[in-house]
N, C-alpha and C positions, 0 to 999 in steps of 0.2 A: 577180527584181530586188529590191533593196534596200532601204528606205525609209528614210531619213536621219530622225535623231534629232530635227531639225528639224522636218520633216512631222510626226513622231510629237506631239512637243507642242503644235504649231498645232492640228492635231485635237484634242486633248483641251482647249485652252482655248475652242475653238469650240465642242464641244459642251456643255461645261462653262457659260459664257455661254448658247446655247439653252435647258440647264437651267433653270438660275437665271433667266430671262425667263419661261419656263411658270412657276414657281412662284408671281414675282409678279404675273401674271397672274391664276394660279389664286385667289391666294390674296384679288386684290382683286373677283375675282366673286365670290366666298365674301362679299366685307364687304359689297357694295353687290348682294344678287338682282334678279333681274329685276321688271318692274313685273307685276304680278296672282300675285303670292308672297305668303304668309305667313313669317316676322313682315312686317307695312310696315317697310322700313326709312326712320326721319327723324335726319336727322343736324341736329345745332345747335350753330354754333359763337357764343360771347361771349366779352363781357370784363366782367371783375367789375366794373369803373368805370362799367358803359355802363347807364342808369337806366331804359331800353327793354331792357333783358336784363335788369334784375330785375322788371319790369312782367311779362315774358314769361314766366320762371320758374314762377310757380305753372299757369300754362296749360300747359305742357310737363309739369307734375308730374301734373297731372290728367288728362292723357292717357296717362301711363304707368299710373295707375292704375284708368283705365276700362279699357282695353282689354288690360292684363296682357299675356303673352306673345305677342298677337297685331303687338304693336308693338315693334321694336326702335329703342329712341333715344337713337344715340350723343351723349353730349355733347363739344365740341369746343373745343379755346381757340384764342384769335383776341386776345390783347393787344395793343394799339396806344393807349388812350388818354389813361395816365398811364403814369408811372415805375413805380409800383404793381401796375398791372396785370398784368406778368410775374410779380411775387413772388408774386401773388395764385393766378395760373394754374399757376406750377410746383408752389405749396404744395398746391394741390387734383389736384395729378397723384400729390404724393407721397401724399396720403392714399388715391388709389386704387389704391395699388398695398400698401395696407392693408384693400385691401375697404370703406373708408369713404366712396367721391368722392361716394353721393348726400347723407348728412347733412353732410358738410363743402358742398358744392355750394349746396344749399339756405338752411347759416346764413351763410356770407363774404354773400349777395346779401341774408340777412336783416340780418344786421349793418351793412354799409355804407346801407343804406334807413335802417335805425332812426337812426343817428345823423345821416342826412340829416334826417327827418323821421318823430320818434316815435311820432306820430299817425296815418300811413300805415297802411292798413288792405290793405294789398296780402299783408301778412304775419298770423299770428298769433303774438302774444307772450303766452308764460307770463311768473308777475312774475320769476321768474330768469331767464329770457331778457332781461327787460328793464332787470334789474340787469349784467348780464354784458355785452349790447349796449352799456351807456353807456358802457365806457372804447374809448378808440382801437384799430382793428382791427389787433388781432396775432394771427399766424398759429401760431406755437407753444401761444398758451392754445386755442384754439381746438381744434387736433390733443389738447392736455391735457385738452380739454374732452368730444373724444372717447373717449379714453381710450387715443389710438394709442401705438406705442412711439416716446417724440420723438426719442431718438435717431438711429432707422433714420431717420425723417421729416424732420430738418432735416440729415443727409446724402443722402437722397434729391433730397430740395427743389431741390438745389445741382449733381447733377452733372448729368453729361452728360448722361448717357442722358434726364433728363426733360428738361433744357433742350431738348435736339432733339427732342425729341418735339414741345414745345411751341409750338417755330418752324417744325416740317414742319408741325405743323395750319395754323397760320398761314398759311405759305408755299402750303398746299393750297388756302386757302381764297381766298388773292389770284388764285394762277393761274386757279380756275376763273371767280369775278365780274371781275377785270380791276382791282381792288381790297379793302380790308379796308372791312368796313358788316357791324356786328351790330347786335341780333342774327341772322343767315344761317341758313334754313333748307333742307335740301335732302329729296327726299321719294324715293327711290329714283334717289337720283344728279344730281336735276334742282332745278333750285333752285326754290323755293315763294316767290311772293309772296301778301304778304298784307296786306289793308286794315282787318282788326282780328284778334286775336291766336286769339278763340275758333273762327278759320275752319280751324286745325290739326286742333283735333278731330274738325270737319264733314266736313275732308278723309279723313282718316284713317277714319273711318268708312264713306266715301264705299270708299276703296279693300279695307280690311276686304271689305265686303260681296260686291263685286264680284271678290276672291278665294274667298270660298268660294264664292258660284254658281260661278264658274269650275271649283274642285273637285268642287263637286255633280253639274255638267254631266258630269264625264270620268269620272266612277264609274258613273253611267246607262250 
């Protein structure tokens, strides 16, 4: 019997879709392992404007640097609470797609503190840090200041591909809380509260530990 040309394409876009649904599937158990894995995965979405995400900033920095490769921690944007805050978010997408989003990351939340309040010790300023913090926060000296190519970067900044990027985190980040509240921490997929900022690292360690027993145990 015959199969009409009909059937013949139904089938390939059914299975074609099946495809493409394993993939993202696969590919979103890839970003988020399971819980007693190595690296921890902690994902942390902010907004450059939000004065509780740069409070929290060096605590997230110091956990990537105690625990080195044992932690993966994606950073995430989440703008919602100035007009700024998008430019701010897309500008540090473009710079990681330069290899530079943790020093760009680190000075926008150092810069916009300083000129809140220079005296803030939440940061450390060199005196050229804190010549270069005093003018109004712009995003191209800043990329100049890393040394990126600005041209690629303030084409970048702008198009699609990062804008969407930057409203899917967003939009990721509303669907799973029921709204946008950074700084958002989630700890292997599960969101993490916390009643002061240094219980990240506690945790982290906490689960650290309790993966490698875990590997210890299945090599015995």
């Amino acid at each position: 019997m015959k199969i009409s040309s009909f059937v013949w394409v139904l089938g390939v876009v059914i299975l074609g879709g099946s495809f493409l649904f394993f993939l993202s599937t696969n590919k979103a158990s890839k970003t988020i392992p399971s819980k007693g894995t190595l690296p921890v995965t902690v994902e942390v979405f902010s907004d450059y404007n939000c004065p509780h995400c740069a409070d929290f900033a060096p605590f997230v920095e110091d956990v990537k640097a105690v625990f080195g490769d044992k932690v993966d921690i994606q950073k995430k944007q989440s703008p919602f609470l100035a007009d700024s805050s998008s430019g701010y978010a897309y500008a540090a997408e473009a710079a990681r797609d330069q290899g530079a989003f943790e020093d760009f990351d680190h000075q926008i939340f150092a810069w916009i503190t300083y000129l809140k309040d220079s005296s803030n010790t939440k940061f450390t300023y060199s005196e050229n840090d804190k010549s270069f913090y005093s003018q109004s926060v712009d995003v191209t000296k800043l990329a100049e200041r890393l040394n990126l190519d600005i041209e690629k970067f303030n084409l970048d900044r702008k198009s699609s591909t990062i804008v969407n990027r930057v409203q899917d985190q967003k939009a990721d980040l509303t669907k799973r809380m029921g709204s946008v509240s950074t700084p958002a921490v989630f700890i292997y997929g599960e969101l993490f509260s916390m009643s002061t900022y240094d219980e990240l690292k506690i945790k982290v360690q906490e689960l650290i530990t309790d993966a490698e027993n875990k590997l210890n145990n299945e090599i015995k």
